[in-house]
C-alpha positions in Angstrom: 112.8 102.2 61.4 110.1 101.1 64.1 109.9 104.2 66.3 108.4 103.9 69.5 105.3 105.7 70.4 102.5 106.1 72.4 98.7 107.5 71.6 95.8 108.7 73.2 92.4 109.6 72.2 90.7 109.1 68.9 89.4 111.2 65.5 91.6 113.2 63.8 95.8 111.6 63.9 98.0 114.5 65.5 101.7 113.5 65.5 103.5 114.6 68.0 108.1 115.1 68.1 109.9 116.2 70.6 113.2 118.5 70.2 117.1 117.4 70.5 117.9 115.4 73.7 114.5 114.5 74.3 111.6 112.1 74.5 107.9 111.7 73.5 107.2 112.9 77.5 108.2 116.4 76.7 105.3 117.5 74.9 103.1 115.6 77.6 100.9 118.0 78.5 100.1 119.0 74.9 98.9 115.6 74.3 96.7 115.0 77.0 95.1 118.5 76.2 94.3 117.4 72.8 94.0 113.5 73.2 90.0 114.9 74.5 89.0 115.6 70.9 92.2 114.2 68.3 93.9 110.5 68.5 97.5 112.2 69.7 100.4 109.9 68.9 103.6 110.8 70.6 106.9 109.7 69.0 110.7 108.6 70.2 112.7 110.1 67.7 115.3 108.3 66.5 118.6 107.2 68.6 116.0 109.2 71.6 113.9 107.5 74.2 112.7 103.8 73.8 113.2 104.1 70.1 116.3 101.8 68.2 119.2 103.4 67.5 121.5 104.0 64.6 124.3 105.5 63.4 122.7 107.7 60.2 121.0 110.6 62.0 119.9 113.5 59.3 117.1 115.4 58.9 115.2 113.0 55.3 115.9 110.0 57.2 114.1 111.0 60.5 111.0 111.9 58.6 110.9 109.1 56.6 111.0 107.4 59.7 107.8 109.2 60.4 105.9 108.3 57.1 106.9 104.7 58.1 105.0 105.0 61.4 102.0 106.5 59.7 102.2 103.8 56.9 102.1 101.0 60.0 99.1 102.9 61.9 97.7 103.1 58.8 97.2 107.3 58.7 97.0 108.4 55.1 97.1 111.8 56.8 97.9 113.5 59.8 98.4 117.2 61.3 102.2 117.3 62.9 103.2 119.0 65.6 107.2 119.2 65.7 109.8 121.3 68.6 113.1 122.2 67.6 114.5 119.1 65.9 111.0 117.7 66.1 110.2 121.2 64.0 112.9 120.3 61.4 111.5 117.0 60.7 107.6 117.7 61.0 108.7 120.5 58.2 110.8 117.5 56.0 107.7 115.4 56.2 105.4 117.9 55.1 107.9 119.5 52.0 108.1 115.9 50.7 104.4 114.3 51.4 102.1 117.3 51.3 99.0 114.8 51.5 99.7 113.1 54.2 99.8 116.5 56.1 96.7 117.7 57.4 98.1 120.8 59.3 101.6 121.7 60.1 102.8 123.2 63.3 106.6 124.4 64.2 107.8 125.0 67.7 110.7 127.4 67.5 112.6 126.2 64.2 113.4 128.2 61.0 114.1 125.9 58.2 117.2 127.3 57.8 121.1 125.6 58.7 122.6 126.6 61.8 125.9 126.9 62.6 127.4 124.7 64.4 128.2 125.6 68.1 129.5 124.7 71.3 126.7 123.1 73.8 126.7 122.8 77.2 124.2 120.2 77.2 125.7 118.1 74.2 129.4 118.6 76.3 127.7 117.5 79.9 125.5 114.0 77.9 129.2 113.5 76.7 130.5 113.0 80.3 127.7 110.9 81.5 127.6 108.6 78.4 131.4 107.7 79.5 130.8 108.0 83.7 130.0 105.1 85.6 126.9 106.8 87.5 125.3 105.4 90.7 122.5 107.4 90.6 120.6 110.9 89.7 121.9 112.8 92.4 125.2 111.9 91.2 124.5 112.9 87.5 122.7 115.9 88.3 126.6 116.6 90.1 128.2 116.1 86.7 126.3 117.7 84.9 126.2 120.7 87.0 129.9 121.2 85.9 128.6 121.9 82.4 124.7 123.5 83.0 124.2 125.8 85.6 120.1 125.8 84.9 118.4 123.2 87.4 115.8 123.3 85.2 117.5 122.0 81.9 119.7 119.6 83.8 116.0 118.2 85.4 115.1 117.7 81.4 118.4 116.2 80.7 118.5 114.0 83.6 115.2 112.1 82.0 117.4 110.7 79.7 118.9 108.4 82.2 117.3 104.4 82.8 118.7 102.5 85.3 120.8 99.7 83.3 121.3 95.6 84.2 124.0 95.9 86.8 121.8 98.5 89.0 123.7 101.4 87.5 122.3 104.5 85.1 122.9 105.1 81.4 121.7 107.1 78.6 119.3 106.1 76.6 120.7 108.6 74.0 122.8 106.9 71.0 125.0 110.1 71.9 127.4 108.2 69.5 125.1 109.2 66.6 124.4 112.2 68.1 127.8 113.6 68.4 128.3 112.4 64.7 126.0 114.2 63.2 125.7 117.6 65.8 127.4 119.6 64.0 126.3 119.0 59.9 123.4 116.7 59.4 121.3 118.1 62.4 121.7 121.7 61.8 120.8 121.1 57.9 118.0 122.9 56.8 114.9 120.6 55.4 114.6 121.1 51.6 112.0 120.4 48.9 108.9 121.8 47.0 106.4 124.2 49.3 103.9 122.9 51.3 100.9 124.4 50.8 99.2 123.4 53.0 98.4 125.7 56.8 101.4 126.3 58.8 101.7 127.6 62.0 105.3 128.5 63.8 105.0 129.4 67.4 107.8 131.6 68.2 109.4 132.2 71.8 109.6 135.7 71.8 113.4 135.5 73.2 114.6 133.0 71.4 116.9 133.4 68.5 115.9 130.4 66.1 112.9 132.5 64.2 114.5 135.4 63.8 113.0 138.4 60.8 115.6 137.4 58.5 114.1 133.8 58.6 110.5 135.1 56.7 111.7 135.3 53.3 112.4 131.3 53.6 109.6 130.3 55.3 107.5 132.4 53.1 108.9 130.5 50.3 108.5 127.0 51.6 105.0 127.1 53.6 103.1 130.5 51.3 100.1 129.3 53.7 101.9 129.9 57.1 101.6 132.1 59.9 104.1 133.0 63.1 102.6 133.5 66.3 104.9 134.8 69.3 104.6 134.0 73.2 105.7 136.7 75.0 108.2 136.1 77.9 109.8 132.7 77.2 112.7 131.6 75.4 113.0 127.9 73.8 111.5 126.2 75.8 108.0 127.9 75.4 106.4 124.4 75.4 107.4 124.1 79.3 107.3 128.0 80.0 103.9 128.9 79.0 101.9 125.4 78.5 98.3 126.5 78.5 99.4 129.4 76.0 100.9 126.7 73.8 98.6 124.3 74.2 95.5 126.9 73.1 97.3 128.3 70.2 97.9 125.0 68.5 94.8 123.2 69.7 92.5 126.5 68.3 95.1 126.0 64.7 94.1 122.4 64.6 90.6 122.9 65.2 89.8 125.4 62.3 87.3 124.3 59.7 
């Protein structure tokens, strides 16, 4: 598959994937920080953003999708930076094509399978994919029935384009997406360990490192390291930026 993507900058490739219900924007200010010494590419994950949709949505297939853009840019190696989902896949990548991974960085993902759960924001993208919606105000009102956080609904609402008839739509395949929620997407990425270095950047209250996670991740990346943010949640990319941005621009940069 032909993601879309964006780059910046030149010298060493760093890859850039955004988490679940997002879109190469989200890690924005990450990119421009390092597009002044790396050639940052940005990616739309799959059935996300400008990138085509279809229905197979699992975790080997979305980093295959990956190695496919680096085949077409012609990287035989890069350093990938991945949140959340974009986590899962930068670590599928990396488990089945060590050498074309420079440097491997996770944003708040255990490879480990989740259970499935009830979302708010998965249950308020379901009532806007089916709602005939006038404008953002309007979907901002919809949504607020499901997510009380202006914040989140503000990230949500990025998802929206305005379509042919001078309405809004998602340019989420949620069809896909609600498919494969609750098995594919909470898998856990398998295959032989990468040794390569590994960072994974922990919000300190967020739940999806967690201690009993180490024993896993010490098995598939022996060469790893977890770094914690203090005060932020999930979202650490957005919460603490220049934190963030330092701790995986210093990772990259080490001889």
């Amino acid at each position: 598959m032909q993601l879309n993507f964006s780059e910046q900058g030149s010298g060493h490739a760093v890859i850039l994937m955004h988490g679940m219900f997002g879109s190469l924007s989200n890690l924005g200010n990450l990119a421009r920080h390092l597009a002044t010494h790396y050639r940052v590419i940005s990616v739309d994950l799959r059935n996300h953003g400008d990138s085509p949709h279809d229905p197979s949505m699992d975790i080997p297939s979305m980093a295959n999708d990956v190695v496919e853009l680096m085949d077409e840019l012609g990287l035989s190696e890069a350093s990938l930076v991945g949140h959340s989902l974009g986590g899962k896949i930068a670590m599928q990548v990396a488990l089945n094509h060590p050498e074309r991974v420079a440097r491997l960085v996770v944003a708040d993902i255990s490879p480990v399978a989740y259970k499935p759960r009830q979302d708010a924001a998965l249950d308020a993208l379901i009532e806007l994919s089916s709602a005939t919606i006038l404008g953002r105000a309007d979907a901002d009102t919809l949504m607020a029935k499901h997510v009380s956080d202006s914040q989140t609904r503000a990230f949500l609402l990025k998802n929206l384009s305005r379509n042919l008839e001078g309405n809004y739509s998602l340019k989420l395949n949620m069809q896909a997406i609600v498919a494969n929620y609750g098995s594919t997407l909470v898998a856990a990425p398998e295959g032989l360990p990468y040794q390569g270095p590994s960072l994974f950047l922990k919000g300190e209250t967020s739940a999806y490192i967690q201690t009993k996670h180490q024993p896993i991740i010490d098995q598939l990346f022996p060469n790893s390291a977890i770094r914690i943010i203090a005060g932020v949640g999930h979202w650490l990319h957005a919460e603490k930026p220049d934190e963030f941005n330092a701790n995986i621009a210093e990772f990259i940069n080490r001889p």
